[in-house]
C-alpha positions in Angstrom: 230.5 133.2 129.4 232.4 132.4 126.3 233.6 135.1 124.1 233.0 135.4 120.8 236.8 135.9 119.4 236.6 135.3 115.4 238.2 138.0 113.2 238.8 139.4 109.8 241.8 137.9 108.0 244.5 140.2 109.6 245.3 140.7 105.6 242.2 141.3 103.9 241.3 139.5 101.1 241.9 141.1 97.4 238.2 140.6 97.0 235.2 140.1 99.3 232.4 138.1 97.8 234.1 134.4 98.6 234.2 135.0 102.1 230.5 136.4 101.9 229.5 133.3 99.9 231.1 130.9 102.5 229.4 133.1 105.1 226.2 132.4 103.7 226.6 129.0 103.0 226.9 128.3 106.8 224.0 130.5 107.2 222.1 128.2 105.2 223.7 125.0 106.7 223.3 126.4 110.2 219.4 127.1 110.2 220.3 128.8 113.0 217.5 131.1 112.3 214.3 130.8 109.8 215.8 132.4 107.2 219.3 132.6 107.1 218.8 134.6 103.8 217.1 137.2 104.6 218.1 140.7 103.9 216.7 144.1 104.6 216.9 146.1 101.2 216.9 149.9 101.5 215.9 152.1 98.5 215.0 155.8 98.5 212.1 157.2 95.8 213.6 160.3 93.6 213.3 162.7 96.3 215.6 160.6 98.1 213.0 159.6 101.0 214.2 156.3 102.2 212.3 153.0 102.9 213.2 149.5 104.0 212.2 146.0 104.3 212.8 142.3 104.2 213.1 140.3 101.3 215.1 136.9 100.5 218.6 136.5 99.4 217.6 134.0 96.5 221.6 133.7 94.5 225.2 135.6 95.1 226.6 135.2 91.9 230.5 135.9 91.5 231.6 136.5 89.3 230.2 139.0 88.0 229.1 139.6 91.4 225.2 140.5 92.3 222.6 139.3 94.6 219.1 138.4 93.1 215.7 139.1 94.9 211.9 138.4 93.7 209.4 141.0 94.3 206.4 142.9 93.2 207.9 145.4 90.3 204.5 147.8 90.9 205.0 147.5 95.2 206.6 150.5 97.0 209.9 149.0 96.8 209.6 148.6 92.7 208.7 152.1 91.9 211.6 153.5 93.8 213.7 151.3 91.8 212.0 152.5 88.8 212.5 155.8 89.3 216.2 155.2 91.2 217.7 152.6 90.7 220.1 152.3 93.4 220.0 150.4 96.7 221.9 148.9 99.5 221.2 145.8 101.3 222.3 144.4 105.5 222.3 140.6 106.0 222.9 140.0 109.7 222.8 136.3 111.5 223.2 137.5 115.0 223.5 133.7 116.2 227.2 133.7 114.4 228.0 136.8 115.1 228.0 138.2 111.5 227.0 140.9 109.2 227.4 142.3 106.0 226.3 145.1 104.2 226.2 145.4 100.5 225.5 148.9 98.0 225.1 148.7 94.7 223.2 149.4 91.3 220.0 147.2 90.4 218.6 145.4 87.0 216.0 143.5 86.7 215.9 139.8 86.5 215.6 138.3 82.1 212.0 137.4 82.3 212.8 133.6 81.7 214.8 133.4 84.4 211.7 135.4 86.3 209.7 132.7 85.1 211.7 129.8 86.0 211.7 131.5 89.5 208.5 131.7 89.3 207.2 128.4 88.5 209.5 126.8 91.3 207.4 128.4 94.1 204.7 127.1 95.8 201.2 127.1 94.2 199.8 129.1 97.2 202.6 131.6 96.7 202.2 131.9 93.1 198.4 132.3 93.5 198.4 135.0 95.9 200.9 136.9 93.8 198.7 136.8 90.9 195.8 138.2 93.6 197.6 140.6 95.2 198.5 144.2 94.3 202.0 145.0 96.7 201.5 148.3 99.1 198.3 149.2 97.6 195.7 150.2 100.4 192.8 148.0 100.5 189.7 148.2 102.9 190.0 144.9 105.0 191.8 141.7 105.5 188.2 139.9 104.4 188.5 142.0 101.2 192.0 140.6 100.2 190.9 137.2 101.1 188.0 137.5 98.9 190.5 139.0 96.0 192.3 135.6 96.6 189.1 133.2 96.5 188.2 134.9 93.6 191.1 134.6 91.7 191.6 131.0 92.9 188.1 130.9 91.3 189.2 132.3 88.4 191.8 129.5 87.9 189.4 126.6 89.1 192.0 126.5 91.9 191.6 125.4 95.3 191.3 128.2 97.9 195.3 128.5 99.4 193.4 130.3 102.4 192.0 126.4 103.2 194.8 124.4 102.7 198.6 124.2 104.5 202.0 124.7 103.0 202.2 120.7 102.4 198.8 120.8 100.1 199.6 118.6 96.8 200.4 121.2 93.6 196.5 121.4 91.9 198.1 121.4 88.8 196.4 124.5 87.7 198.7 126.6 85.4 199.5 129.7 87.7 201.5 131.3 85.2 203.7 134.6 86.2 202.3 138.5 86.1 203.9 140.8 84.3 204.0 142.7 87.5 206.2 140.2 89.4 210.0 139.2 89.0 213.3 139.7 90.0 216.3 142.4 90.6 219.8 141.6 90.7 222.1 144.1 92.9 224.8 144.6 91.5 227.8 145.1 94.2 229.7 148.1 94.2 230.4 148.2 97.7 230.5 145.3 100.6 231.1 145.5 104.5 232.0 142.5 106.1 231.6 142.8 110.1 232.3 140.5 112.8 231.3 140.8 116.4 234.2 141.7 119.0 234.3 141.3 122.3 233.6 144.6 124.5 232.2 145.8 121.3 235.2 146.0 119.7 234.2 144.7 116.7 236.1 144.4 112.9 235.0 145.6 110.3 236.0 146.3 106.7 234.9 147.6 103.2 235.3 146.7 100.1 234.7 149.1 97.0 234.8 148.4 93.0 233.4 150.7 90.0 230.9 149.5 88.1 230.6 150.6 84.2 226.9 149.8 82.7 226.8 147.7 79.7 223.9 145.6 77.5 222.4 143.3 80.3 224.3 144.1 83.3 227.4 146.0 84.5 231.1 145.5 84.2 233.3 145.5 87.6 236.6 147.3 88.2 239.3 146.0 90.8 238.3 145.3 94.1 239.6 148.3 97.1 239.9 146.9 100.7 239.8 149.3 103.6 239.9 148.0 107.4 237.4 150.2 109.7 237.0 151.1 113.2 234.2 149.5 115.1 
C-alpha cells in the first residue's frame, strides 16, 4: 500500500493563498474528480441557524485575496447573506489528499463583472436561471419544466429540456436577472490540511483582519499557527 507522506512546509509560509492557488491549479490540471472546484459554502440566517451546500470556486484572487462564486441572490443561501453576511467555505480533493478551509466576509460581485460571467455560460444555463426561482417550493418537476418551456417560449428559444450540453448557442439574447450574480469571500481566515499517515495529519491556520472600505475590504498581515490533527 503506498503511504501518502506529503507535508506542510516545516516553516510555514508568511502567507497562505499561493500555496492554495497552486493547490488548485493541480486540482484543475488533475481532473482527478468532476469538479476540482467545488466548494461547500456554509452560511447561517440571523438567528444563526446554519445551512450548506455546493457551489463552484469560479477565481482566487490574491492579492487582495477573495474567492468568487455565482448564485441566485433571492435562493436560501442569498438571503442569509443578506441578512449576515458572513460565511466559510471547505474545498477537499480526496484523490490528492488535500483540503482547505477558508472564513471570511462576503460582497457581491460589480454587476458588469456579473454580467460578463453571465454571458460566458451556456445558453441552457443561462435560460434556466432566468426560469427558475432558487429554494422556492414548487408543486412538481412537470411544473418547473413547464416554467422553463415557457420561458424558452418567451424568448423564441429552443427548449434546453430537448437539446444536450453540445447544442449550438440559438443566438437568442438571454440577458442576466437582476436576481442572479456573484459573491466574492473575502478571506480572513484559511486552513490548509494534508492527509497523514495513521491519521496523523497536518494542518495549519492562517488568520488576517479585514477593515471594510468602498468596494471591498482591506487585509492586515497574515498570522500562521501549526495545528494538531
Amino acid at each position: 500500500m503506498t503511504i501518502h507522506a506529503e507535508l506542510l512546509p516545516t516553516v510555514l509560509p508568511e502567507e497562505p493563498l499561493t500555496l492554495f492557488a497552486a493547490w488548485l491549479e493541480a486540482a484543475m490540471h488533475s481532473r482527478a474528480q468532476p469538479n476540482p472546484n467545488a466548494m461547500v459554502l456554509a452560511t447561517a440566517d440571523a438567528q444563526g441557524t446554519p445551512s450548506a451546500r455546493v457551489v463552484l470556486c469560479k477565481e482566487l484572487q490574491f492579492p487582495p485575496g477573495y474567492v468568487t462564486f455565482y448564485t441566485h441572490y433571492d435562493s436560501r443561501k442569498g438571503r442569509e447573506l443578506a441578512a449576515n453576511p458572513r460565511a466559510a467555505a471547505v474545498i477537499h480533493w480526496d484523490s490528492l489528499h488535500r483540503q482547505v478551509r477558508l472564513e471570511g466576509n462576503i460582497t457581491r460581485v460589480a454587476a458588469d463583472r456579473s454580467d460578463a460571467y453571465f454571458a460566458s455560460r451556456s445558453w441552457q444555463s443561462r435560460l434556466s436561471a432566468l426560469a427558475s426561482a432558487q429554494s422556492e417550493p414548487i408543486g412538481s418537476r412537470a411544473a418547473m419544466e413547464n416554467a422553463v418551456e415557457a420561458t424558452a417560449t418567451r424568448l423564441a428559444a429552443p427548449s434546453p429540456l430537448r437539446s444536450d450540453g453540445a447544442a449550438p448557442d440559438p443566438g437568442v439574447v438571454i440577458a442576466r436577472p437582476a436576481h442572479w450574480g456573484g459573491y466574492h469571500l473575502w478571506i480572513s481566515a484559511v486552513e490548509l490540511w494534508v492527509e497523514g499517515a495513521g491519521r496523523l495529519h497536518d494542518r495549519a491556520r492562517w488568520q488576517r483582519t479585514l477593515r471594510a472600505v468602498p468596494g471591498g475590504f482591506d487585509a492586515g498581515p497574515w498570522s500562521a499557527t501549526r495545528l494538531q490533527p
